[in-house]
N, C-alpha and C positions, 0 to 999 in steps of 0.2 A: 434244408438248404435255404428257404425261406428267411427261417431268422437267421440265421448269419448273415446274409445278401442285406436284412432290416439293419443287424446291429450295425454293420459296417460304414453302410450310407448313414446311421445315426450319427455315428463318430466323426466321420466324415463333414457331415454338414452343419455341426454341433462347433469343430474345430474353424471350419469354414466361415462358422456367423462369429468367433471371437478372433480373427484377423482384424488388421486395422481397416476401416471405410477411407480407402482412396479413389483418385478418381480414375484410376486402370479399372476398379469393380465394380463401377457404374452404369448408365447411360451414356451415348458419345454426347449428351449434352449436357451430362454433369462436370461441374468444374468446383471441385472443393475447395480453395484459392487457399490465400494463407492470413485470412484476415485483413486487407488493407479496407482503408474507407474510401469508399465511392467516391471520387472527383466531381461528380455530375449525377444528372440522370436521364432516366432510359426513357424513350419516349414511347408515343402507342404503337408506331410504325419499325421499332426497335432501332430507331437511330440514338444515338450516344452524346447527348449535349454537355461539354463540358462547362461545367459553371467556376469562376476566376476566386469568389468566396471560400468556396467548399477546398480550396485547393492549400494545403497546409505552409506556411510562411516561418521558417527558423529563424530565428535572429542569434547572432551568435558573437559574441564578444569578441573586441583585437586582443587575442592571447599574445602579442609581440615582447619578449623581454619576461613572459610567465616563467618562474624556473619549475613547479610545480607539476609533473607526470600525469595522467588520466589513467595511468593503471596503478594497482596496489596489488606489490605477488603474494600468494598463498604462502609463501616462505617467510614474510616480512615479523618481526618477534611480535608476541604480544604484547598488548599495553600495561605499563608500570604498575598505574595505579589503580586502584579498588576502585569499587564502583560506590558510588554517594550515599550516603543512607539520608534520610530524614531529618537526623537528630545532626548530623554534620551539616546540612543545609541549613538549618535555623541557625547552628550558632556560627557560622561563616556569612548568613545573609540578612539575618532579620534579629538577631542579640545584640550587635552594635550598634544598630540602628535603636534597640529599645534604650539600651545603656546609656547612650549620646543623649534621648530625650528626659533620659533621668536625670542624670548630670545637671544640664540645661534647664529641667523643670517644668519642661512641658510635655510626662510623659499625661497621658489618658486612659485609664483602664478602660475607659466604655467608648475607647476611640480607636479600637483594634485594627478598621478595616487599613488604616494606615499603612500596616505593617504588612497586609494581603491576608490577614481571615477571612472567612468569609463565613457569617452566624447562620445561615442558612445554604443549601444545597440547589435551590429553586430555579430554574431556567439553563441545569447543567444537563450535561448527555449523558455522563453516567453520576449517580445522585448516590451518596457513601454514607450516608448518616438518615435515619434508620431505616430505610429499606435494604439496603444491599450489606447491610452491618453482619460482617459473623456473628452467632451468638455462641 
């Protein structure tokens, strides 16, 4: 009788520790909130100073005459077009621009950064050439 009475309360209190931590299963002086930031703070006497700083200021545009919605439904069709590759971005952003300085006569081959190369990878966050390079 023993172990069943064991196994029962195991399951029990097993099921028990994987509920969620509210503040119903607390202390009456626990309060789980929901995340906001402190407006102020708490003093030694546990009075509540509010400070005017800490206190969050919106600023928010005159939307008057906007025709534009703030919502986008789940229902609304996908979009048309493909998504960009590489090889489309150069020759739509940076091909006319080399072609135009050919033309004109003042292309540079050793004057790339013009165009946005960059001969080096050094002071970036993620760095593509040869560290991070598939082999």
């Amino acid at each position: 009788m023993g172990l069943l009475t064991a196994l029962a309360r195991g399951l029990v209190r097993g099921a028990d520790r994987m509920s969620p931590f509210t503040s119903k299963r607390g202390p009456r002086s626990h309060n789980k909130g929901r995340g906001a930031k402190k407006l102020g703070v708490l003093t030694a006497g546990r009075k509540f100073i509010l400070l005017r700083e800490m206190v969050p200021q919106f600023i928010v545009p005159n939307l008057e005459g906007f025709k534009l919605k703030p919502y986008v439904s789940y229902r609304a069709p996908e979009g048309s077009e493909a998504p960009m590759t590489a090889k489309q971005l150069f020759s739509e952003v940076v091909a006319p621009r080399i072609e135009k300085d050919v033309k004109d006569g003042t292309f540079e081959p050793g004057n790339l950064e013009k165009y946005g190369f960059e001969p080096t990878q050094e002071g970036k966050l993620f760095q593509l050439f040869p560290k991070n390079y598939v082999r």
